[in-house]
PLY file of the C-alpha trace (Angstrom):
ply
format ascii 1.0
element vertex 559
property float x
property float y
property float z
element edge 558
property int vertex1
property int vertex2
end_header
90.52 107.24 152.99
91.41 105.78 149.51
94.69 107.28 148.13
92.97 109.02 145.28
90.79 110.69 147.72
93.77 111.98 149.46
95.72 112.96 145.96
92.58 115.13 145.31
92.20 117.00 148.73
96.41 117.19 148.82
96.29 118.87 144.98
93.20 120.88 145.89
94.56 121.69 149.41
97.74 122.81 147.59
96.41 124.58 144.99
93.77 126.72 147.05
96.94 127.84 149.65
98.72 128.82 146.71
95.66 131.06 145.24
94.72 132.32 148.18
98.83 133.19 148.99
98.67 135.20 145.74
95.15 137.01 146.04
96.64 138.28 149.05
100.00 139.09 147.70
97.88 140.92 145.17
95.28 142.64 146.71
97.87 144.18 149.18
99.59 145.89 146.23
96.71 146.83 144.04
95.72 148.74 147.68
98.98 150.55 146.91
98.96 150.66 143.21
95.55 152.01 143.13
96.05 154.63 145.77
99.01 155.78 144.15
96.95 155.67 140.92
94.69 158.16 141.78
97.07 160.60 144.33
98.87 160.40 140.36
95.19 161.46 138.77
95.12 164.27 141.80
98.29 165.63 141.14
98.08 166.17 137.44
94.67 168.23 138.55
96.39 170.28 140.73
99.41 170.62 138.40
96.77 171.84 135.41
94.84 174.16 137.68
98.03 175.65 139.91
99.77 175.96 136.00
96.21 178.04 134.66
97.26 181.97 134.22
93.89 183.11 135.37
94.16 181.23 138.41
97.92 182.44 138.91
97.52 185.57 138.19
93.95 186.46 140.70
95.68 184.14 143.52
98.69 186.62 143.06
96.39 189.18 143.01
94.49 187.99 146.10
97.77 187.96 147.92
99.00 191.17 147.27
95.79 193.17 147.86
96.31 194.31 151.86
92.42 194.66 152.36
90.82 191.80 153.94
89.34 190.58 150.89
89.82 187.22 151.51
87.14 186.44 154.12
83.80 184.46 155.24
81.15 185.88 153.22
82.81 187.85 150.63
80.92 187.52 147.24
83.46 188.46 145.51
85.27 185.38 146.24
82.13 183.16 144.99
82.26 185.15 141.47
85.95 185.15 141.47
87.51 183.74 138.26
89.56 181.52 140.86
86.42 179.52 142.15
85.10 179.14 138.59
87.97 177.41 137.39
88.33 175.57 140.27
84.87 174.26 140.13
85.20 173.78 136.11
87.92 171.35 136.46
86.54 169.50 139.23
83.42 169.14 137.30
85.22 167.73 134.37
87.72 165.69 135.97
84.79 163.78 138.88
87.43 164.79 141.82
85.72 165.10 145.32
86.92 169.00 145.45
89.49 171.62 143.80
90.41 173.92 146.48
92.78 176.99 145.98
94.26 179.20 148.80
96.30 182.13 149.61
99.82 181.93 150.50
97.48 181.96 154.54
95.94 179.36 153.51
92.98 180.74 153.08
90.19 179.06 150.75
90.03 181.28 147.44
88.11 178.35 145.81
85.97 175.97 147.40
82.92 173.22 146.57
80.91 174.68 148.96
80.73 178.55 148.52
80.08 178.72 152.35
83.96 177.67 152.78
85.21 180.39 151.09
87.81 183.11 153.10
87.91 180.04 155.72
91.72 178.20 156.53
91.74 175.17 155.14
91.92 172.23 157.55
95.01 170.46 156.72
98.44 171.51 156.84
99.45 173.51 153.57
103.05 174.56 154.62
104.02 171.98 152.53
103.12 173.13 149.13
103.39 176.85 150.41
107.24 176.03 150.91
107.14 175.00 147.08
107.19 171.00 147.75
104.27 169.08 145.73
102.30 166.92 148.33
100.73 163.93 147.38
98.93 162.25 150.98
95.94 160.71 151.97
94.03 163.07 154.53
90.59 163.94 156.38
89.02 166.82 155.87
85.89 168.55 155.81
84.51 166.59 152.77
86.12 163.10 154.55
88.74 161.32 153.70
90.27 161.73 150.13
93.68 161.21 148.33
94.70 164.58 148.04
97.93 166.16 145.89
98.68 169.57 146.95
100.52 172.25 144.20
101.92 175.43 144.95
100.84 178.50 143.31
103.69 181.01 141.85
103.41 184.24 141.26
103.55 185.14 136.96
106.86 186.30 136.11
108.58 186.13 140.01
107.80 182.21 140.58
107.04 183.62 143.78
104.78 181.05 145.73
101.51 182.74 146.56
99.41 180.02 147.79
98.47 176.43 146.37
96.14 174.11 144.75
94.46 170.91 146.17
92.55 168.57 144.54
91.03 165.62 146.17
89.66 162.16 145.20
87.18 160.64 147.52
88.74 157.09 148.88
85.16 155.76 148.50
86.14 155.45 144.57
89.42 154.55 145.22
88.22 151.57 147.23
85.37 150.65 144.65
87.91 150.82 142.24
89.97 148.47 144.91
87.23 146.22 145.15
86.36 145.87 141.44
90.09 145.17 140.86
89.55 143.07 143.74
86.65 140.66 142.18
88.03 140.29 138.78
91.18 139.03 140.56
89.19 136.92 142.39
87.09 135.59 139.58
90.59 134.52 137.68
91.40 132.72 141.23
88.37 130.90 141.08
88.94 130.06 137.61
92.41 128.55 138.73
91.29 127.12 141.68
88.71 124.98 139.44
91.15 123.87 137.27
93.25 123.01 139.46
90.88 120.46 141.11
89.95 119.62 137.46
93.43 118.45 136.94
93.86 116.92 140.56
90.36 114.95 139.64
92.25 114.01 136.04
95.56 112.83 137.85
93.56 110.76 140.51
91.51 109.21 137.66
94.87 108.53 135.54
96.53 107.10 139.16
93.74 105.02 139.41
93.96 103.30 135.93
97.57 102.74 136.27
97.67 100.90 139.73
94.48 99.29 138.48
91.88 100.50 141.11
94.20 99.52 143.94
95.23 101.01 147.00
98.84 101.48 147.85
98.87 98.76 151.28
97.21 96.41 148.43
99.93 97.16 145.48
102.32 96.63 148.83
101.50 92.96 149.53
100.64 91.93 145.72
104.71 93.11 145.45
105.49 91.30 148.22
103.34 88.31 147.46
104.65 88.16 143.92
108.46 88.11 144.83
107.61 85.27 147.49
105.60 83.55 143.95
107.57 83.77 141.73
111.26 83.20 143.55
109.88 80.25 145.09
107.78 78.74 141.74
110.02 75.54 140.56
109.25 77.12 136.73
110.71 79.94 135.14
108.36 82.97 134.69
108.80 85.75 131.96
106.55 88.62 131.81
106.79 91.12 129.29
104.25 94.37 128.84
101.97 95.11 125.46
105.40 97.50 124.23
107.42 94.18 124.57
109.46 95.24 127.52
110.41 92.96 130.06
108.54 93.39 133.33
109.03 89.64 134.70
112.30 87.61 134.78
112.50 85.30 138.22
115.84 83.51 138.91
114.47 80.58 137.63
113.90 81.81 134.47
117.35 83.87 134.23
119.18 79.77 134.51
116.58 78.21 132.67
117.17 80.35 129.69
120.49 81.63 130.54
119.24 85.26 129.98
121.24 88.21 129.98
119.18 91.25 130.51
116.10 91.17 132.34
113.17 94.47 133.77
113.16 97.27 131.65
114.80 95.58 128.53
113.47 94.49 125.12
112.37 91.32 125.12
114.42 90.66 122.02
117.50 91.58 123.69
117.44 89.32 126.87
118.86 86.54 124.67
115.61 84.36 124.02
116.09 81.54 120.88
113.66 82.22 118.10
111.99 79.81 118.98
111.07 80.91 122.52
110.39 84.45 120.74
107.61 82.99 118.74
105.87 81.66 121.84
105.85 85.21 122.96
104.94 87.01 119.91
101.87 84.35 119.64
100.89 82.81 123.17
99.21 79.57 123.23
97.92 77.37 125.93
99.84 74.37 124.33
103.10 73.52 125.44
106.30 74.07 123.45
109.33 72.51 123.32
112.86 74.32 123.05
116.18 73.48 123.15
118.47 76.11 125.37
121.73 76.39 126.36
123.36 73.70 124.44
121.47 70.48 125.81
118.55 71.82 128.03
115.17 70.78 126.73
112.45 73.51 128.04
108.20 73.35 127.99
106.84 76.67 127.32
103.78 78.05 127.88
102.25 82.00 127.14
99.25 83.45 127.86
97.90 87.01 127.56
96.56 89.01 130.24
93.87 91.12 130.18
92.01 93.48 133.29
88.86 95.03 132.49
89.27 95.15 128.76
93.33 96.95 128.96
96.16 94.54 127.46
98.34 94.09 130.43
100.88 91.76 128.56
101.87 88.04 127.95
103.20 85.59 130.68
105.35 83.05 129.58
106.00 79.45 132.22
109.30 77.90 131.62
109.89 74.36 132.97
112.58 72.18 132.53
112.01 68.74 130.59
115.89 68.14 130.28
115.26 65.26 132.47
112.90 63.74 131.20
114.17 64.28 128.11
116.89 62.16 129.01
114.60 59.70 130.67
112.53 59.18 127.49
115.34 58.75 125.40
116.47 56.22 127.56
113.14 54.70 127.85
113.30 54.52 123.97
116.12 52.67 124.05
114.90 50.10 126.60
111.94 49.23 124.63
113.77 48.88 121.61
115.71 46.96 123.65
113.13 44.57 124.37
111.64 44.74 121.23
114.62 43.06 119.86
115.19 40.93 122.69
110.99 39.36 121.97
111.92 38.78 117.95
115.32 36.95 119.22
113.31 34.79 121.79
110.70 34.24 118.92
113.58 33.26 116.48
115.68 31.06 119.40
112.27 29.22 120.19
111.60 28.51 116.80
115.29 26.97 116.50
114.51 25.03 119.35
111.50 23.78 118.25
113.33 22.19 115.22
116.48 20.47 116.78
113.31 19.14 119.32
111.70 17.66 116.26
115.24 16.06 114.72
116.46 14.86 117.54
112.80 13.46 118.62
113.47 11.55 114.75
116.84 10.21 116.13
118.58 12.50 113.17
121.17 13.87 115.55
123.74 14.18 112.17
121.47 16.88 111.23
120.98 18.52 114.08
124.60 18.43 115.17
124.90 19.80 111.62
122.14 22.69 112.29
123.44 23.87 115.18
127.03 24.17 113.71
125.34 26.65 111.16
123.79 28.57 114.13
126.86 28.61 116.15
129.08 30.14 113.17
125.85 32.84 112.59
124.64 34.37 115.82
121.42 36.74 115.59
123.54 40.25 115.76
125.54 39.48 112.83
122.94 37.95 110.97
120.63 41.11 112.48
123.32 44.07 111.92
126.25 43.06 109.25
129.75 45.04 110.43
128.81 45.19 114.14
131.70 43.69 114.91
133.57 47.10 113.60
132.05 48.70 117.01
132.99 47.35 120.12
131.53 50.30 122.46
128.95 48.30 124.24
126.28 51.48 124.76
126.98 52.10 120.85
126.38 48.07 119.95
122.98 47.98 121.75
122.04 51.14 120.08
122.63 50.24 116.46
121.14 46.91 117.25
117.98 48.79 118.77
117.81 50.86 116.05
117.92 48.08 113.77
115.28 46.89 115.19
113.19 49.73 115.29
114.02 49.92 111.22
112.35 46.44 110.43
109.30 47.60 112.21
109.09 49.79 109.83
109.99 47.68 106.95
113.25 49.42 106.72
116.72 47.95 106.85
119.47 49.93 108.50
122.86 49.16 106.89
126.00 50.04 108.43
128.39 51.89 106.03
131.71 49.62 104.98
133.60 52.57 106.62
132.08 52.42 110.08
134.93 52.06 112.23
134.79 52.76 116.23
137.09 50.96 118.11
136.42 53.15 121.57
134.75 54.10 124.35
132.27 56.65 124.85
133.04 59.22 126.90
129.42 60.88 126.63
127.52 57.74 124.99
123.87 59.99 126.13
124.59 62.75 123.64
125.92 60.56 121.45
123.11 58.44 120.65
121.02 61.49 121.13
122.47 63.01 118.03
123.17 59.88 116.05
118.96 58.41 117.38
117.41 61.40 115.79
119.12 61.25 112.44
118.31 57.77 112.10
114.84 58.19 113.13
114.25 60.53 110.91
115.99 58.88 108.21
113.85 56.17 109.12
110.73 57.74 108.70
111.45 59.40 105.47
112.91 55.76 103.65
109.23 54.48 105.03
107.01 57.06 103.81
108.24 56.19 100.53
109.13 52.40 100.33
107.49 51.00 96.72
107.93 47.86 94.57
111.68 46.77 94.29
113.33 49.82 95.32
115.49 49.12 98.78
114.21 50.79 101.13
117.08 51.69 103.70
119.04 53.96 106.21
122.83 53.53 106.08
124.51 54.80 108.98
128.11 54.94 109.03
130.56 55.67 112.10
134.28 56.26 112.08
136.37 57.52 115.60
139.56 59.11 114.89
141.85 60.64 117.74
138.76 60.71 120.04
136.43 62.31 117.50
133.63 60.88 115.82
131.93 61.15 112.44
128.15 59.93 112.35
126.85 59.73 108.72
123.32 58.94 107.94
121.93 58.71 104.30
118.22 57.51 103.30
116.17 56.56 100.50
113.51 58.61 100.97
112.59 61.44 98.95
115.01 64.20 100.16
114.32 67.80 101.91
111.31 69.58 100.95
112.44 72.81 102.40
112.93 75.75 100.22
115.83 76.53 102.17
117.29 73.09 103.31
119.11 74.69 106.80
115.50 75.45 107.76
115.17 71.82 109.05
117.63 72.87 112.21
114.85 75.48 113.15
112.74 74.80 116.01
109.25 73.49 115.32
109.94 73.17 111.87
108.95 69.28 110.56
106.62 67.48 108.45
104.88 65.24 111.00
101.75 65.60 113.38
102.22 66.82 116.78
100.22 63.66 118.39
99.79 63.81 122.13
103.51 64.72 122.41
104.44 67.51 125.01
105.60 70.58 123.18
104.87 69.04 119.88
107.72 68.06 117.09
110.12 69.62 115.55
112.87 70.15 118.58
115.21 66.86 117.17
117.36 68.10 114.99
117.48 71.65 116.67
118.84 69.40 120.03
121.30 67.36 117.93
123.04 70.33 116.15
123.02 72.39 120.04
124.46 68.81 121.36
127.35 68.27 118.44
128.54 72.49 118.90
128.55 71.83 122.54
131.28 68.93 120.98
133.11 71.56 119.03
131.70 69.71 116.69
128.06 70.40 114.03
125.42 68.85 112.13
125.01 69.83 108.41
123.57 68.75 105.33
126.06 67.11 103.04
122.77 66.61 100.77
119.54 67.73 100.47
118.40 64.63 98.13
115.57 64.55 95.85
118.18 62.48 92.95
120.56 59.57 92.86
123.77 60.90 92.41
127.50 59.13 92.11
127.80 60.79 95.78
124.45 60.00 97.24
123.25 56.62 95.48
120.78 56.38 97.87
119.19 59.26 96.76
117.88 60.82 99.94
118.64 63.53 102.39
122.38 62.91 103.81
123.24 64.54 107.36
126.99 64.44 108.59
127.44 64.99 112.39
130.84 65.74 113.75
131.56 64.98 117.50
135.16 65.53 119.14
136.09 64.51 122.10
133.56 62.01 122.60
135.62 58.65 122.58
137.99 57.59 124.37
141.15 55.01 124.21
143.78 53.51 121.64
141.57 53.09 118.43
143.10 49.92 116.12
142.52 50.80 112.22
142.13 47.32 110.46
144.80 46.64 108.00
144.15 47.53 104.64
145.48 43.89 103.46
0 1
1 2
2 3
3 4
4 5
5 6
6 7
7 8
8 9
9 10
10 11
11 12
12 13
13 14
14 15
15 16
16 17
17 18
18 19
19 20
20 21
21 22
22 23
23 24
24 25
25 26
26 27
27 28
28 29
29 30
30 31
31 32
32 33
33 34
34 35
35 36
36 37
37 38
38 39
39 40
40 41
41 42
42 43
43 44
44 45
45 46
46 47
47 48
48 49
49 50
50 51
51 52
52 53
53 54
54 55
55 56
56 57
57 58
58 59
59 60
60 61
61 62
62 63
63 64
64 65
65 66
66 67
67 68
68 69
69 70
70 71
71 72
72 73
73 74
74 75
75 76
76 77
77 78
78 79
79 80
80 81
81 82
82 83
83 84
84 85
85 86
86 87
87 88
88 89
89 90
90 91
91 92
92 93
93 94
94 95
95 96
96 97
97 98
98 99
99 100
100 101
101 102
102 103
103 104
104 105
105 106
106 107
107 108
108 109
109 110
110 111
111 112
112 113
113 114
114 115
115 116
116 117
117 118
118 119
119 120
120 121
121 122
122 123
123 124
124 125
125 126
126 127
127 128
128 129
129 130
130 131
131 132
132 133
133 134
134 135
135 136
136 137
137 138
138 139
139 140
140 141
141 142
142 143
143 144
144 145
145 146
146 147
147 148
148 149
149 150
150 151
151 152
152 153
153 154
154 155
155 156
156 157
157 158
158 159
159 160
160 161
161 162
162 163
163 164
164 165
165 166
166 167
167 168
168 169
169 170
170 171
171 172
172 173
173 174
174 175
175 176
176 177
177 178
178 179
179 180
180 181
181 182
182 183
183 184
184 185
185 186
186 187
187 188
188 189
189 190
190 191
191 192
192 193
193 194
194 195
195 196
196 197
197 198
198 199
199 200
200 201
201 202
202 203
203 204
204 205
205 206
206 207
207 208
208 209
209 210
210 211
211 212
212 213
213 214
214 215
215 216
216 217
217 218
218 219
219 220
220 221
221 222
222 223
223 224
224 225
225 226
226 227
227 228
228 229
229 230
230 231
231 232
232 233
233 234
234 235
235 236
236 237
237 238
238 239
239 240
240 241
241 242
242 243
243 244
244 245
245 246
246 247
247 248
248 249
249 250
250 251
251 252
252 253
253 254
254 255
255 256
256 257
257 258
258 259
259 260
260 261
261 262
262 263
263 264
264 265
265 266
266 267
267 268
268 269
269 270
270 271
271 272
272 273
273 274
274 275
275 276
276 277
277 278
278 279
279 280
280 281
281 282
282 283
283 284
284 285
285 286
286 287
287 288
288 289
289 290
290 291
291 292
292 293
293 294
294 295
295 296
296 297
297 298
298 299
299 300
300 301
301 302
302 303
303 304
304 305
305 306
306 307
307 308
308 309
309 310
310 311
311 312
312 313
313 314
314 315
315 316
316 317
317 318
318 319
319 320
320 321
321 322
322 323
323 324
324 325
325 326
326 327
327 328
328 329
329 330
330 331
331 332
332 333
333 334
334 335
335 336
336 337
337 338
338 339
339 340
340 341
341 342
342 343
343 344
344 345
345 346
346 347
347 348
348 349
349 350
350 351
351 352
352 353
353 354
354 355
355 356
356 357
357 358
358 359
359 360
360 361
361 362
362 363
363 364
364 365
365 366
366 367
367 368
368 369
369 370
370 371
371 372
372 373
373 374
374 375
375 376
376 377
377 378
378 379
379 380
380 381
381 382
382 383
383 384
384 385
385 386
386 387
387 388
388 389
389 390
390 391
391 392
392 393
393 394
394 395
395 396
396 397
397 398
398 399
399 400
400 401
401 402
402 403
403 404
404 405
405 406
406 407
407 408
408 409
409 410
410 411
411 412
412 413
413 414
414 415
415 416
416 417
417 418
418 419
419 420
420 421
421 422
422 423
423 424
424 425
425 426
426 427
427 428
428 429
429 430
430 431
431 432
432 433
433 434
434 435
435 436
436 437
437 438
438 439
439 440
440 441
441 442
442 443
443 444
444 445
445 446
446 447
447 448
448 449
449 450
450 451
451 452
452 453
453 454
454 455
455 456
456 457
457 458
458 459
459 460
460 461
461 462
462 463
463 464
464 465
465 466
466 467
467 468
468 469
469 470
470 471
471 472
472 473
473 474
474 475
475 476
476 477
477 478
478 479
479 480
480 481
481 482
482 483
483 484
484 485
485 486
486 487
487 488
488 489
489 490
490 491
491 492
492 493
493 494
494 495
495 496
496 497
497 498
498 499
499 500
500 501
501 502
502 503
503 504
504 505
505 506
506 507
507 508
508 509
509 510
510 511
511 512
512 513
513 514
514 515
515 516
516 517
517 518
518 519
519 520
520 521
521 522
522 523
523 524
524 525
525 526
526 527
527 528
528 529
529 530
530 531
531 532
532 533
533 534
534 535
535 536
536 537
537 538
538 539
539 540
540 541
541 542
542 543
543 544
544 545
545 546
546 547
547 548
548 549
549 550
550 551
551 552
552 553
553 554
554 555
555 556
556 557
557 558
């Protein structure tokens, strides 16, 4: 039996046991109220007719008269103004009889004339004694609720017999039953509404649990904590309010969250950027920087059951790694890329001491390769890389060199560069210092016309273990409105290509990597003008790094 099935019989079930515990609750005291209604009705009868002088004064009369008036037959009983009353009052008032006896007990006034002079046939000691009686009784017109007066004498308050009026229990229990049915019409009323509203709350049940039964809401709970504490990717799940519903343990160290079901999705410590892919879900994935150095791919999607907004899903998965990998990748083929031009350039030198000493002119080409000896390819390449002596820095400027000319741009270092160290963390490092100069790179090329140089000057000085990486262009400056906006995820000026998560995460990562230094990235200029400060005229970032070298730095002597 499906659950809302058994929600409706339960509520019904419930709801009829509780009517039917009250209709007989009341109909076993509107029994009693009703009888007592009418033995009330009787008594104010009896009251009226015992209270009437006529009738007090002829029953006193009755009673005091020694001849055996009252008796079967007597006429004068019929025409008395005793059994007129009587009969007046029970005409107007509908009661079954009036009767009116003696202080014997014997019938002065009677429905049926033939009665008359007879004993009554119940008890009337008790109203004879002075005591009103109200009681429900047989007698010779059936069974009645009957109240029962006594009679006093005028001016003694002697009792001298009594007055009893009856009410036939055939009203009283058609007045029951009508009582009865209207009561019984408001249960059915109740009884219908309340399987209205147990139909309502198994229709509502059903739309929140989605048409499912309870064993199948069950294993999808236990299904979905096996999923999603076992998935390698961090899952976030938040309903159409906003509110977190979904926050697996992956998720929680991915994004180093601090709240998680039940809070505001704005308050569980999501970057902006991650907040975006929420607020708009798309199938493409994002890249975010978290937590300092992790690189994330993100990836939202809305979910929707037969037309009802459910939510949005977000998939976290880590690309720090490969992050790291295709920086490093970078770096070999830059690498290599210098490594081909210097093979190019040796083969070229060999090609002409081949042809001068092939000519016998060995003066000339003892001569030649004097010259090439005193000017190796790196200094010619990179002039001032001898100021550096970290290896992992060397082959990264010279890389980066490189990658400049390939771009018909020349990277200068700056006459202050100055870094004799190691690196302690030469990965974050170059990660900061690569995507300055890459972007300075790209912004001196997009611009490069007639005679104007078209160059990045990066400049490195180490002090105490801390490092300094300034990188100036000649490109045309920031464009941004608000020049800090650069350090916002997603925020840059070039196409997303087939890259993962698209651009705009570089200079987000390097200013997360230089705080994690103690250290920052700012803008010393926004550019757009040659100035005294920035002659090259484009956008200057300064990155600060401490910590990140290591061992007795030499400053050259100022003579």
């Amino acid at each position: 039996m499906r659950l809302r099935t058994q929600v409706l019989l339960l509520q019904s079930g419930v709801v009829a046991v509780a009517l039917a515990i009250g209709f007989g609750f009341f109909a076993t005291t509107t029994a009693d109220r009703v009888a007592d209604e009418h033995g009330e009705r009787a008594l104010a009868v009896a009251r009226t007719v015992a209270a009437d002088p006529t009738v007090r004064a002829e029953v006193a009369r009755f009673a005091a008269d020694d001849d055996d008036v009252v008796a079967p037959g007597n006429v004068e009983l019929a025409d008395s103004a005793v059994q007129l009353t009587a009969e007046s009052a029970r005409a107007a008032t509908g009661a079954l009889f009036v009767v009116v006896t003696d202080e014997k007990g014997l019938r002065l006034a009677h429905p049926d004339p033939e009665r008359l002079g007879e004993r009554v046939s119940t008890d009337p000691s008790g109203p004879l004694t002075g005591r009103e009686v109200v009681v429900q009784e047989r007698g010779t017109l059936g069974d009645s609720v009957r109240a029962k007066v006594p009679v006093t004498a005028p001016g003694t308050g002697t009792v001298v017999g009594e007055v009893s009026v009856g009410i036939s229990t055939a009203e009283v229990s058609a007045d029951l039953r009508s009582d009865l049915w209207s009561a019984a019409a408001v249960a059915a009323l109740a009884l219908a509404a309340g399987v209205g509203g147990s139909l309502l709350l198994a229709s509502r049940f059903k739309r929140l649990t989605l048409g499912l039964e309870p064993e199948q809401l069950a294993r999808m709970v236990r299904e979905q904590e096996a999923v999603l504490h076992g998935l390698g990717e961090g899952i976030v799940g938040v309903d159409s309010d906003g509110i977190v519903t979904v926050a697996n343990a992956e998720a929680v160290r991915l994004l180093d969250l601090h709240g998680g079901p039940g809070d505001h999705v704005d308050d569980i410590g999501l970057t902006p950027r991650l907040r975006d892919v929420l607020r708009a879900p798309t199938a493409d994935p994002v890249a975010a920087a978290v937590g300092g150095d992790r690189v994330v791919l993100a990836m939202a999607s809305r979910v929707v059951r037969d037309g009802r907004d459910l939510g949005i899903v977000m998939s976290v998965r880590d690309r720090t790694d490969v992050q790291n990998l295709t920086r490093e990748l970078d770096a070999v083929t830059a690498l290599g890329t210098v490594l081909r031009a210097q093979r190019h350039e040796f083969g070229n030198r060999l090609h002409l001491l081949h042809g001068l000493l092939a000519r016998g002119e060995t003066a000339a080409a003892t001569a030649y390769l004097d010259r090439l000896v005193g000017a190796g390819p790196a200094g010619a390449d990179l002039p001032g890389i001898d100021a550096v002596t970290d290896p992992y820095l060397r082959a990264f400027l010279m890389a980066k060199a490189a990658h400049a000319r390939e771009h018909d741009v020349t990277l200068v270092l700056g006459e202050n560069t100055w870094v004799q160290a190691r690196l302690r963390d030469p990965v974050d490092v170059t990660t900061v210092a690569g995507n300055l100069v890459d972007n300075a790179i790209d912004a001196a090329a997009s611009t490069g016309t007639g005679d104007r140089p078209v160059e990045v000057e990066i400049e490195l000085v180490e002090h105490e273990g801390d490092l300094v990486v300034t990188v100036a262009d000649t490109g045309p400056g920031l464009s941004q409105a608000d020049p800090d906006d650069v350090f916002r995820e997603g925020v840059t000026t070039k196409p997303a290509g087939d890259r993962p998560g698209g651009r705009g995460i570089g200079l987000a990562l390097s200013r997360q990597l230089a705080r994690k230094h103690g250290g920052d990235v700012v803008i010393g200029d926004p550019g757009g003008r040659r100035t005294d400060e920035n002659p090259t005229g484009g956008a200057l970032f300064v990155a600060t790094m401490r910590g990140v070298c290591e061992g007795d730095e030499q400053w050259p002597d100022p003579n």
